[in-house]
C-alpha positions as CSV (number, residue, x, y, z in Angstrom):
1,X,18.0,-10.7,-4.2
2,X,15.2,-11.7,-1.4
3,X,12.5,-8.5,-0.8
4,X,12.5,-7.5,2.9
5,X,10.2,-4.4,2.3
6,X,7.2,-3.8,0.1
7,X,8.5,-1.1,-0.6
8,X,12.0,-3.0,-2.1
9,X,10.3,-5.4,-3.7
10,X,8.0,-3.3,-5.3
11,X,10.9,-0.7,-6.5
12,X,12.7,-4.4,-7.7
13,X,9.5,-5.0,-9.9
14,X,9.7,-1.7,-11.3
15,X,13.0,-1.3,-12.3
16,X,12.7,-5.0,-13.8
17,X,10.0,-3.7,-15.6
18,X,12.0,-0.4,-17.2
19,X,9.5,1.9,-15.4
20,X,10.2,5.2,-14.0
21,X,7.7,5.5,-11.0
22,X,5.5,8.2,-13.1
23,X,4.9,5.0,-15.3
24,X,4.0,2.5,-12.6
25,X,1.8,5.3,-11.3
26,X,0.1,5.8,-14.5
27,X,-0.4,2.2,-15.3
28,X,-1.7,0.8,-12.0
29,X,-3.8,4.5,-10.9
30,X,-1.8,4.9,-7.8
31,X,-0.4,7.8,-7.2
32,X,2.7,8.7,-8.1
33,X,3.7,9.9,-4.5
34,X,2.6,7.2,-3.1
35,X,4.1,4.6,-5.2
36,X,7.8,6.8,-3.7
37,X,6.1,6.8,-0.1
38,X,5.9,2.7,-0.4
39,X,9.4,2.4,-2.2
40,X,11.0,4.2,0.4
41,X,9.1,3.1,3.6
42,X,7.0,6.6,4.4
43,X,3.5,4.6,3.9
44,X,3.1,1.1,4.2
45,X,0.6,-1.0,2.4
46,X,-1.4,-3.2,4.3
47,X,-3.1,-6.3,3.8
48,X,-7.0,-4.9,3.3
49,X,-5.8,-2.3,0.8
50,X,-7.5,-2.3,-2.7
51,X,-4.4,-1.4,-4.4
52,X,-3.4,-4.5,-3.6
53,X,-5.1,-5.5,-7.1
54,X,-4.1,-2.8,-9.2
55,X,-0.5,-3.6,-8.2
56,X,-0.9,-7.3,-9.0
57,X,-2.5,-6.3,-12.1
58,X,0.2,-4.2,-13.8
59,X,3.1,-7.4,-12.8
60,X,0.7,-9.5,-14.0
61,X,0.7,-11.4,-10.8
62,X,-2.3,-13.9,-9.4
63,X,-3.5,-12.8,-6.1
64,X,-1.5,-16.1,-4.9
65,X,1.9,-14.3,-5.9
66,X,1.6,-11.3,-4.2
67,X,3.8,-10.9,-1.0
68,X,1.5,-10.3,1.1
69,X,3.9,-11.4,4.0
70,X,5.9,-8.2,3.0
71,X,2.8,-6.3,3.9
72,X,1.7,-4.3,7.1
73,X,-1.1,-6.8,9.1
74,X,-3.7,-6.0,11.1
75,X,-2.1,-6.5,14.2
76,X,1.0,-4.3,13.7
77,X,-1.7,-1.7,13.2
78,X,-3.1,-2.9,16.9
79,X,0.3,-2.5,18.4
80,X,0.3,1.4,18.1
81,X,0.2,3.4,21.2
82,X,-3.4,5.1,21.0
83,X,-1.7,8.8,20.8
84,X,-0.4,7.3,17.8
85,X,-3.6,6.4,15.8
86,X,-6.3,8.7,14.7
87,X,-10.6,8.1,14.0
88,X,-12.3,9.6,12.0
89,X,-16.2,9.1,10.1
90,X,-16.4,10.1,6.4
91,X,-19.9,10.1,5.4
92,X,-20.6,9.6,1.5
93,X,-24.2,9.5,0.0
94,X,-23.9,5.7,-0.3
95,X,-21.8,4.9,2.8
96,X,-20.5,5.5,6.0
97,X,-17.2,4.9,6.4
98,X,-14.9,4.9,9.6
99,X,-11.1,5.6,8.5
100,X,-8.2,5.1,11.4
101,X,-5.0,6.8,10.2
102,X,-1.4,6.7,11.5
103,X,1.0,9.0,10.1
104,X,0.1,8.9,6.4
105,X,-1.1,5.4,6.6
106,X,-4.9,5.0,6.1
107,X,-6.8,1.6,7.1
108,X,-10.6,1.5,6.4
């Protein structure tokens, strides 16, 4: 079966995997609501996203085998309406960082 979601294709790789989504959640340090949020389309992942790795790392997947083309680009982000998307600054002690969110969906 072909993947048309992140979200599927990363529920695929789980169940392949005998993992409950605690398990993934535990093994890759995502949480465990937002491993469901992906599986079921609530939060997307996009393409800049660390987790990116960590998932790769716990299929044991090379960077080149992700699916990024099942991920959320750039663009798609550029296509909101402004009422849609939210700024905001989080200043750390090493960094400041501007964060633009859209429903749960944060892009730094």
């Amino acid at each position: 079966m072909i993947s048309t979601t992140f979200g599927n294709w990363l529920k695929e790789k789980r169940l392949a995997n005998g993992w409950t989504q605690k398990e993934l959640a535990e093994k890759s340090n995502v949480p465990q609501t937002t491993i469901s949020y992906w599986e079921t389309g609530k939060t997307k992942l996009f393409l800049f996203d660390e987790r990116i790795v960590q998932i790769a790392n716990v299929f044991n997947l090379r960077l080149c085998e992700f699916p990024f083309e099942l991920l959320e680009s750039v663009e798609q982000v550029e296509k909101m309406q402004p009422d849609q998307i939210k700024t905001s600054e989080i200043v750390t002690n090493e960094a400041q960082i501007q964060v633009t969110t859209h429903d749960n969906i944060a892009i730094s």
